[in-house]
One Martini backbone bead per residue (centre of mass of N, CA, C, O) as a GRO file, in nm:
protein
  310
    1UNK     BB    1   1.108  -0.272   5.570
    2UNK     BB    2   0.821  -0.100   5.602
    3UNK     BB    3   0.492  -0.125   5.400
    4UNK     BB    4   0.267   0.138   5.361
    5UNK     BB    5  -0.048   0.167   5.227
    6UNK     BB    6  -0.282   0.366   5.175
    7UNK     BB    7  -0.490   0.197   5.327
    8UNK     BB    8  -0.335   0.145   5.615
    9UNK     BB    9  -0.267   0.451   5.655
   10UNK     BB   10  -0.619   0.483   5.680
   11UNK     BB   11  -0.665   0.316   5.932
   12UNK     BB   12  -0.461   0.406   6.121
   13UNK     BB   13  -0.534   0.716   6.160
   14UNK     BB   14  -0.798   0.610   6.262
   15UNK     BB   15  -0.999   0.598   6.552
   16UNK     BB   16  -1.064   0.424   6.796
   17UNK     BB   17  -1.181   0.244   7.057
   18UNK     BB   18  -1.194   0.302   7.353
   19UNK     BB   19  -1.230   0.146   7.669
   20UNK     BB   20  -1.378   0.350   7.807
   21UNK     BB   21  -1.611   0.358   7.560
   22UNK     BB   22  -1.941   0.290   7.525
   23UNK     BB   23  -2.068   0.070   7.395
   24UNK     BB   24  -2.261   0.011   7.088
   25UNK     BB   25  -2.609  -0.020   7.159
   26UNK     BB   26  -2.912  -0.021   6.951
   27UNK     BB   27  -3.112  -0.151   7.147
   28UNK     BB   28  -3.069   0.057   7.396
   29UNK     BB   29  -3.168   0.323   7.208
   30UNK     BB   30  -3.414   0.221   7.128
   31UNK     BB   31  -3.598   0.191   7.338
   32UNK     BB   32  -3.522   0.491   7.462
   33UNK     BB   33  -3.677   0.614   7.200
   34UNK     BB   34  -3.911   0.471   7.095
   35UNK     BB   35  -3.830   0.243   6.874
   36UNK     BB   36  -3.743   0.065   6.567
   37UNK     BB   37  -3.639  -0.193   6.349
   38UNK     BB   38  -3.591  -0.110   5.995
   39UNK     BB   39  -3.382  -0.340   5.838
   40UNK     BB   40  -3.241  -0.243   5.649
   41UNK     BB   41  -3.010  -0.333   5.390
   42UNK     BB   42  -2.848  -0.021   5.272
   43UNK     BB   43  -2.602  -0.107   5.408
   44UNK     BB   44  -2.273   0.032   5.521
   45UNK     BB   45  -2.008  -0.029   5.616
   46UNK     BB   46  -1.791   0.066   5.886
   47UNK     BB   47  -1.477   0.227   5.960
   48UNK     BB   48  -1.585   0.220   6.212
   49UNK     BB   49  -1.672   0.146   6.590
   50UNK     BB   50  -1.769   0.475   6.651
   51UNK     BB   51  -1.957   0.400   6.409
   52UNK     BB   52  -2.327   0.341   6.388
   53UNK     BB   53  -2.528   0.240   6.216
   54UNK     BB   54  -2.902   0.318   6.141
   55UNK     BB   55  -3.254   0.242   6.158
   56UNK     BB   56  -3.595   0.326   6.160
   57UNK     BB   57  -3.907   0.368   6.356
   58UNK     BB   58  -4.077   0.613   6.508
   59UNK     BB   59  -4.247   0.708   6.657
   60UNK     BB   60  -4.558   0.712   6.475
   61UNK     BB   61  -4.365   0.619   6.248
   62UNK     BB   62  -4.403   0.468   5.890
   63UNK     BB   63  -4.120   0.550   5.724
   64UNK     BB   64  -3.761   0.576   5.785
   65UNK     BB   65  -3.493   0.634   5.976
   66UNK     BB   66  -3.169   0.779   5.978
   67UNK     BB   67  -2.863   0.735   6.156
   68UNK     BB   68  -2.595   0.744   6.367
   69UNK     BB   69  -2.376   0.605   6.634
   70UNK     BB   70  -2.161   0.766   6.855
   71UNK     BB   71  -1.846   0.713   7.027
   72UNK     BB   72  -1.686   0.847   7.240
   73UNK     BB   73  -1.338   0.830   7.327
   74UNK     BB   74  -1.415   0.946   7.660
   75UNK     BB   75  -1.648   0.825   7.710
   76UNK     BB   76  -2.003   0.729   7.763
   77UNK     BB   77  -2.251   0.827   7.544
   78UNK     BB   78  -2.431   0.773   7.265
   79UNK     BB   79  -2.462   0.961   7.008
   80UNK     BB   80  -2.697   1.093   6.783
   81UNK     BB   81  -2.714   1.120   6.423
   82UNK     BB   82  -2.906   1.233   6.172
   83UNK     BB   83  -3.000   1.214   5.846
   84UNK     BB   84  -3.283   1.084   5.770
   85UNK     BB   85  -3.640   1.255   5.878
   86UNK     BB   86  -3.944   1.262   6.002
   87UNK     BB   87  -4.253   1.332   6.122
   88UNK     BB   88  -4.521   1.285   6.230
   89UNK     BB   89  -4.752   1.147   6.011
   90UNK     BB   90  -4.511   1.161   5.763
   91UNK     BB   91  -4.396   1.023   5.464
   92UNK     BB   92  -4.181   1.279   5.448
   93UNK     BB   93  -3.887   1.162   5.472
   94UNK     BB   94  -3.729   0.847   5.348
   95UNK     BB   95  -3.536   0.640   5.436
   96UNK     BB   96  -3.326   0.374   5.207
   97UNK     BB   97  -3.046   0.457   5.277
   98UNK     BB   98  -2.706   0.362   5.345
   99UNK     BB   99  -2.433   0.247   5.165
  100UNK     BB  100  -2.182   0.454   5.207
  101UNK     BB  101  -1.898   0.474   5.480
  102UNK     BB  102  -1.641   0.668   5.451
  103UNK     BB  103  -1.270   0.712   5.515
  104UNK     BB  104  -1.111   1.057   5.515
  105UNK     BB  105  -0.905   1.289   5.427
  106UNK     BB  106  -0.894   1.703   5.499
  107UNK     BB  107  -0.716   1.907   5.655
  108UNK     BB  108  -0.569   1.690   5.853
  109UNK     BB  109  -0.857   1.509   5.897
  110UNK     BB  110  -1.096   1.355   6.023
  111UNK     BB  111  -1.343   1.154   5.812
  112UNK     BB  112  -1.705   1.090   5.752
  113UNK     BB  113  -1.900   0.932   5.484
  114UNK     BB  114  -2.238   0.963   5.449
  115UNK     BB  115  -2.467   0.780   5.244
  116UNK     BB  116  -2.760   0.851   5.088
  117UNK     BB  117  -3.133   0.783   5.086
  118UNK     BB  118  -3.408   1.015   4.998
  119UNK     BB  119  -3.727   1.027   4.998
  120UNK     BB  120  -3.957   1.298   4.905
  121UNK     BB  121  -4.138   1.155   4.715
  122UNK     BB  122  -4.311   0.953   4.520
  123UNK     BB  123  -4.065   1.030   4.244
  124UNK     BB  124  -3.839   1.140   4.461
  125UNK     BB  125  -3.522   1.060   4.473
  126UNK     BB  126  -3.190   1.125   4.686
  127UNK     BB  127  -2.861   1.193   4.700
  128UNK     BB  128  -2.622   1.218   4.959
  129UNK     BB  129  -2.382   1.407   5.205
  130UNK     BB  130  -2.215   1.283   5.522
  131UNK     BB  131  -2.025   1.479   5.756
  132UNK     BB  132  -1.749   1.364   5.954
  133UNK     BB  133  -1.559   1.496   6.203
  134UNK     BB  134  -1.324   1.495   6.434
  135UNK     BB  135  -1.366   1.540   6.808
  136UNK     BB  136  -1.188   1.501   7.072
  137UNK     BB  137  -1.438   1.469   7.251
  138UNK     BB  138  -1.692   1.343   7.095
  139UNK     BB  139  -1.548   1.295   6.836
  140UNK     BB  140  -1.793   1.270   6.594
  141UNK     BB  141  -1.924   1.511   6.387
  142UNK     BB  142  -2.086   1.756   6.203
  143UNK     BB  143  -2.000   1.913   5.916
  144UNK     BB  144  -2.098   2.238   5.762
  145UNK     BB  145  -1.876   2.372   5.621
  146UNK     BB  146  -1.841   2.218   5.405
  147UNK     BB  147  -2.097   2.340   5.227
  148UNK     BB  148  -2.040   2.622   5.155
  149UNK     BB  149  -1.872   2.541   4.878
  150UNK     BB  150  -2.136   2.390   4.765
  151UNK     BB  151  -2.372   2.402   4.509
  152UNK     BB  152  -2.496   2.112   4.653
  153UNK     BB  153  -2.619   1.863   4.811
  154UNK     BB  154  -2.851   1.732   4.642
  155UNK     BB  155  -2.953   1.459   4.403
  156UNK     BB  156  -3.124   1.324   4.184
  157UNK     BB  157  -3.224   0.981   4.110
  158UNK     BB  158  -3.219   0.746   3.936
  159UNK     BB  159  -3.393   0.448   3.902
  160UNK     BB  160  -3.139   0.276   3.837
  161UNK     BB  161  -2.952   0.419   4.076
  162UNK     BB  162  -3.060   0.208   4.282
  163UNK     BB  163  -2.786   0.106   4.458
  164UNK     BB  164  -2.566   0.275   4.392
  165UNK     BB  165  -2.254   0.342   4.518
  166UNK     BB  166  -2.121   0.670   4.584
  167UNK     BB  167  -1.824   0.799   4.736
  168UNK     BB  168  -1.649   0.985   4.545
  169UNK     BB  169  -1.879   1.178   4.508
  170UNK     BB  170  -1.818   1.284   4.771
  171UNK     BB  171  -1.579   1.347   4.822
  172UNK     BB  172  -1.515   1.549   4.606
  173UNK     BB  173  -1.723   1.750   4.706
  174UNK     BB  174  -1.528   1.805   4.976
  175UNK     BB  175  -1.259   1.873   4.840
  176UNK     BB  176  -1.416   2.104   4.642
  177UNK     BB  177  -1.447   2.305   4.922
  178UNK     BB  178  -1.182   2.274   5.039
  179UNK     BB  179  -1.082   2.471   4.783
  180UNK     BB  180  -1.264   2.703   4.806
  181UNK     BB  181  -1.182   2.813   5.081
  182UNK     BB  182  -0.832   2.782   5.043
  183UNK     BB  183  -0.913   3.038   4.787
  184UNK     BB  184  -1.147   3.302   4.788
  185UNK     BB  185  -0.985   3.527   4.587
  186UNK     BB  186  -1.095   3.284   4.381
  187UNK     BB  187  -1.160   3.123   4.062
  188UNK     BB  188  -1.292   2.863   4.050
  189UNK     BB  189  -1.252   2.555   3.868
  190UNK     BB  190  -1.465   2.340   3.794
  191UNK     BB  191  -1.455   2.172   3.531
  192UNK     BB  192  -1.134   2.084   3.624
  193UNK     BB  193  -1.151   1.919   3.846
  194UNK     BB  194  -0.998   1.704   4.051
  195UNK     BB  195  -1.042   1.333   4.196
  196UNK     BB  196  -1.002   1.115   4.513
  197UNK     BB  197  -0.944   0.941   4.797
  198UNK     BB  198  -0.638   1.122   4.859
  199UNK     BB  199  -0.675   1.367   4.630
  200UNK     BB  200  -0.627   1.685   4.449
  201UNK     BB  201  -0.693   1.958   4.162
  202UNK     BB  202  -0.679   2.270   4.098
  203UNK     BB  203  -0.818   2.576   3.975
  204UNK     BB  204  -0.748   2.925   3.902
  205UNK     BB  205  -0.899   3.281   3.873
  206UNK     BB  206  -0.807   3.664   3.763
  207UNK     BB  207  -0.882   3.838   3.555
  208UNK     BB  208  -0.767   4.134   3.655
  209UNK     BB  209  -0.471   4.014   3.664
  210UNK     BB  210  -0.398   3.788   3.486
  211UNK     BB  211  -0.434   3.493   3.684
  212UNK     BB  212  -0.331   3.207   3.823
  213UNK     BB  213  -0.382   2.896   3.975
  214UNK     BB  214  -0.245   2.613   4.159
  215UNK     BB  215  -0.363   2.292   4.331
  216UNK     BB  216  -0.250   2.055   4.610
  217UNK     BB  217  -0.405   1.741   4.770
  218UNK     BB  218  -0.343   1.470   5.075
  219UNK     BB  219  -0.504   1.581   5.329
  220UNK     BB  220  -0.389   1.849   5.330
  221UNK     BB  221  -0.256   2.137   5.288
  222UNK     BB  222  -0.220   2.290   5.034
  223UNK     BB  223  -0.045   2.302   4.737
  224UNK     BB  224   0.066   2.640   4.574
  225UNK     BB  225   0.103   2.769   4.212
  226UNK     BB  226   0.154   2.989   3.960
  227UNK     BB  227   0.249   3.046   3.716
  228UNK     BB  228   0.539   3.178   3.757
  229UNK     BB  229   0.606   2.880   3.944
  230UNK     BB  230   0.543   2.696   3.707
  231UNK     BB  231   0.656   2.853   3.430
  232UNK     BB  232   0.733   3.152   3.365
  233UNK     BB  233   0.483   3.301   3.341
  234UNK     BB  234   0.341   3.642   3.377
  235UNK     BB  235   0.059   3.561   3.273
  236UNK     BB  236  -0.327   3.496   3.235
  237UNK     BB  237  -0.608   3.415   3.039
  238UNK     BB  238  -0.652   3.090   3.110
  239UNK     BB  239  -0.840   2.787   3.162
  240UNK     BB  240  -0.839   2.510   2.973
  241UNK     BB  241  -0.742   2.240   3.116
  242UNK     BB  242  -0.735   1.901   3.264
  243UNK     BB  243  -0.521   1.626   3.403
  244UNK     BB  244  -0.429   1.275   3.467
  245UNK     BB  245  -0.114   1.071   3.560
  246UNK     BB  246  -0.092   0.770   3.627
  247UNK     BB  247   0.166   0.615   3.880
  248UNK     BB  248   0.272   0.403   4.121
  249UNK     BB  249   0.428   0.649   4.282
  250UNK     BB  250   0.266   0.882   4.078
  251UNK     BB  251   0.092   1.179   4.065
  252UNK     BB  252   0.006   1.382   3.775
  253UNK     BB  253  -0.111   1.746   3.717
  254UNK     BB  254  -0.248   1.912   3.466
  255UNK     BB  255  -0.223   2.269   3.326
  256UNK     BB  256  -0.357   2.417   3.093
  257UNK     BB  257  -0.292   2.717   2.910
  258UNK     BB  258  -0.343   3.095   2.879
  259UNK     BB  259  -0.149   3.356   2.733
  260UNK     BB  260  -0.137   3.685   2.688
  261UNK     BB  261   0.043   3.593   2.401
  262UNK     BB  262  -0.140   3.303   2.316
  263UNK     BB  263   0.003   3.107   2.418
  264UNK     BB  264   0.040   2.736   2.567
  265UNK     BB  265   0.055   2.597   2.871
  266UNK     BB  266   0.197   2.419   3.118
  267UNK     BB  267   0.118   2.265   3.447
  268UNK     BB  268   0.266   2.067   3.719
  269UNK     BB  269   0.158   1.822   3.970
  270UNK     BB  270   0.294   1.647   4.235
  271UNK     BB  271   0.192   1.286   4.387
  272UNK     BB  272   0.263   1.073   4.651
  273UNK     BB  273   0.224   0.899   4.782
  274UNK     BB  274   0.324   0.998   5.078
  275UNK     BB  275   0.171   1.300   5.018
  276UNK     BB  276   0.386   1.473   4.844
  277UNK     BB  277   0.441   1.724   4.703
  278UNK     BB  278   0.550   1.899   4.353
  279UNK     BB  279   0.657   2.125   4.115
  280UNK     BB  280   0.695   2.068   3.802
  281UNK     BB  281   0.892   2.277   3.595
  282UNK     BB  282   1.084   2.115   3.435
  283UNK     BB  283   0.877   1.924   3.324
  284UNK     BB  284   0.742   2.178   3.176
  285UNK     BB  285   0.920   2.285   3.038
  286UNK     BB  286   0.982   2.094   2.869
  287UNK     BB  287   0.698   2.098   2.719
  288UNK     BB  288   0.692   2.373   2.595
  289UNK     BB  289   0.973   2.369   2.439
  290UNK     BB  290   0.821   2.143   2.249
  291UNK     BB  291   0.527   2.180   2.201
  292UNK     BB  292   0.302   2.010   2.362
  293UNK     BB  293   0.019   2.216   2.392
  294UNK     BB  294  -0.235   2.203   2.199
  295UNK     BB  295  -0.353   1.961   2.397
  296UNK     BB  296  -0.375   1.793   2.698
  297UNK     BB  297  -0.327   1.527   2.537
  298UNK     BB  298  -0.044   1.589   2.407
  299UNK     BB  299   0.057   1.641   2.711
  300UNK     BB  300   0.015   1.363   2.842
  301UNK     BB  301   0.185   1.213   2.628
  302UNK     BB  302   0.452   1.322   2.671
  303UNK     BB  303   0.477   1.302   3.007
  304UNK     BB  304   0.493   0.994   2.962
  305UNK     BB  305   0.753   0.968   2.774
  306UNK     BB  306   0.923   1.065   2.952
  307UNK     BB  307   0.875   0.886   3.187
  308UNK     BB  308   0.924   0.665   2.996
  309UNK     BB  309   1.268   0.705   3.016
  310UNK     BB  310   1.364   0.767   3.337
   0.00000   0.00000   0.00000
């Protein structure tokens, strides 16, 4: 029997060159552009190779601009996305580099990440992060829609972080928009999400039903339970706190929270490497009635003793 690990399967998901699809030839790009080869060093691999990074110095342009050539799937000529680019005799914005080019699912779709960075001033650099969805016809295209469910877009960067790149933090990002998205009747509680390169695990509250839900996605849309289907209690206060418990076959996600009665409970959702979700009702059962909910760690340390008796 054959195993595919997460990365090989996220690897072969994403598609590649097809034969009839025009080769990225970046030095006929700039030819054509009458532009030149800005030889940026901060510039990460992609990881599709119908996605090919740019630097560039635009016609009369003192400063650098980025961004991609994308090669249609089903040939053609490779279309350029611009990613920080400045007008002519305008010294900013300057892109510094894209670190990081990160490829993963959301929402049932291939995305890559392109993460930038781009002084606006002379003294404020910022980190930002462009995302690309697949596009039967096109190929690769800009995802706007992914911004909406986000806070901010770009970020200042410390002077000491110039040269880290941070591409889970993009990813996180857009993983937390797409959950914002695919449940607007609720309010997200950002500070308790969670997420990584493959998963991730939102709270939602509603104060004036007073009820909760909890949700998890693998790549696709996420599968949600209310606090009755996850704990079989009937109302919520509110949530208290979340965190994540990993173990080599799943990922468990817990959510405490606080019922309408002053209770305490736990809710959990269980992730399987290969992408299957589960509300685990009895786990949680388990730990309530053991009364293991004082906080979050306490809940956390009880569901892994649990689990390494198993």
């Amino acid at each position: 029997m054959k195993i595919i690990t997460p990365l090989i399967a996220l690897a072969l998901a994403m598609p590649v060159l097809r034969a009839d699809a025009e080769p990225v030839n970046v030095a006929t790009f700039l030819k054509e552009r009458g532009a030149e080869d800005a030889g940026l060093r901060l510039i990460g691999r992609s990881p599709n190779p119908a996605i090919v990074p740019v630097s560039l110095y635009e016609k009369d342009n003192a400063v650098p601009s980025c961004g991609v050539l994308v090669a249609p799937p089903h040939g053609g000529k490779p279309h350029y996305i611009e990613i920080v680019g400045s007008e002519p005799q305008v010294d900013f914005p300057a892109c510094l580099g894209m670190p990081s080019i990160t490829a993963f699912r959301l929402q049932g779709r291939n995305y890559v990440m392109v993460e930038y960075y781009s002084r606006e001033t002379r003294d404020e650099t910022y980190r930002g992060f462009h995302y690309l969805v697949e596009d039967n016809g096109a190929g690769f295209v800009t995802d706007d829609k992914i911004y909406r469910g986000m806070s901010g877009q770009d970020a200042v960067m410390p002077r000491s972080e110039y040269g880290s790149a941070r591409p889970l933090e993009g990813i996180k990002q857009a993983r937390a928009s797409a959950m914002k998205t695919s449940f607007p009747q609720w309010r997200f509680v950002e500070r308790d999400f969670i997420a990584d390169g493959t998963s991730s695990f939102a709270t939602f509250e509603d104060g004036k039903s007073h009820a909760c839900l909890f949700a998890a996605e693998a790549g696709a849309r996420p599968v949600s339970a209310s606090l009755p289907e996850a704990t079989g209690d009937a109302r919520c206060a509110g949530v208290l706190a979340s965190s994540r418990l990993t173990t080599p076959a799943i990922t468990y996600y817990l959510a405490l929270v606080k019922t309408d009665t002053g209770l305490q409970r736990v809710g959990i959702v269980s992730v399987a490497r290969d992408g299957s979700i589960r509300i685990e009702k009895e786990l949680a059962d388990a730990l309530n009635r053991a009364e293991a909910t004082r906080d979050i760690r306490t809940a956390k340390a009880a569901l892994a003793a649990r689990i390494n008796r198993q």
